[in-house]
C-alpha positions in Angstrom: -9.2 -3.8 4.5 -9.4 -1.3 1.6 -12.1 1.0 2.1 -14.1 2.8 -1.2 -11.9 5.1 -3.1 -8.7 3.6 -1.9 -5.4 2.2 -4.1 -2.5 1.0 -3.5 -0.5 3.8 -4.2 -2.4 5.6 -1.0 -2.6 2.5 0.7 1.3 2.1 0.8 1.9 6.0 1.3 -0.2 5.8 4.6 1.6 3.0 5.8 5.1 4.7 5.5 3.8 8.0 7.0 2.3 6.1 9.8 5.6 4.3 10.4 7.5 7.5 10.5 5.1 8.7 13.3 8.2 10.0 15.1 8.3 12.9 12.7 10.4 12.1 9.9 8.3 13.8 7.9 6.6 12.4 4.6 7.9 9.5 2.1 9.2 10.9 -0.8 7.2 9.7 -4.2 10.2 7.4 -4.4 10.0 5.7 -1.1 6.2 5.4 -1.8 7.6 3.5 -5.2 9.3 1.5 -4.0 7.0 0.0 -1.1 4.4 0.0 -3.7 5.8 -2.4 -5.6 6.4 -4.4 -2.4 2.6 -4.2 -1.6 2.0 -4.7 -5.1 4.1 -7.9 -4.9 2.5 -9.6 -1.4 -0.5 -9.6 -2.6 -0.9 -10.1 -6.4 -2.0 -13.5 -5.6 -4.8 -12.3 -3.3 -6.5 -9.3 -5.4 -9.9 -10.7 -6.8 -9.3 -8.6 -10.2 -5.4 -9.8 -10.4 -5.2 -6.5 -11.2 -3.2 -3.7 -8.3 -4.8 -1.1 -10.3 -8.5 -2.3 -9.7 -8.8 -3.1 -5.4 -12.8 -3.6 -4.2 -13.4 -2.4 -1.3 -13.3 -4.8 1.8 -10.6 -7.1 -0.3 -7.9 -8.2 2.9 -4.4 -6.5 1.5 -1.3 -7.9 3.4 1.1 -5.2 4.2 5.2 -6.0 4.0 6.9 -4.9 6.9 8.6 -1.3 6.3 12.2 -1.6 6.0 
């Protein structure tokens, strides 16, 4: 559920670093890229603006497995 203040972009960066719990250290800007665009992807369809740019908070976001 996205909370005030959040985007994507942190949205998908927190979701890789808390899949790398094991201490793999922090996605690269590239890795955050490209599971952005993932995210971005899932839920296009579901953001009330249509935009991934513009989130309200409390919108549901679906979040793709991490490869």
């Amino acid at each position: 559920e996205v909370k005030p203040g959040d985007n994507l972009w942190a949205i998908a960066r927190a979701e890789l670093a808390r899949s790398r719990s094991g201490g793999s250290g922090e996605p690269t800007n590239r890795e955050v890229a490209e599971y952005w665009v993932r995210v971005v992807e899932a839920n296009r369809d579901r953001l009330e603006s249509g935009d991934p740019d513009l989130i309200y908070p409390r919108e549901k976001i679906v979040l793709p497995p991490v490869d």
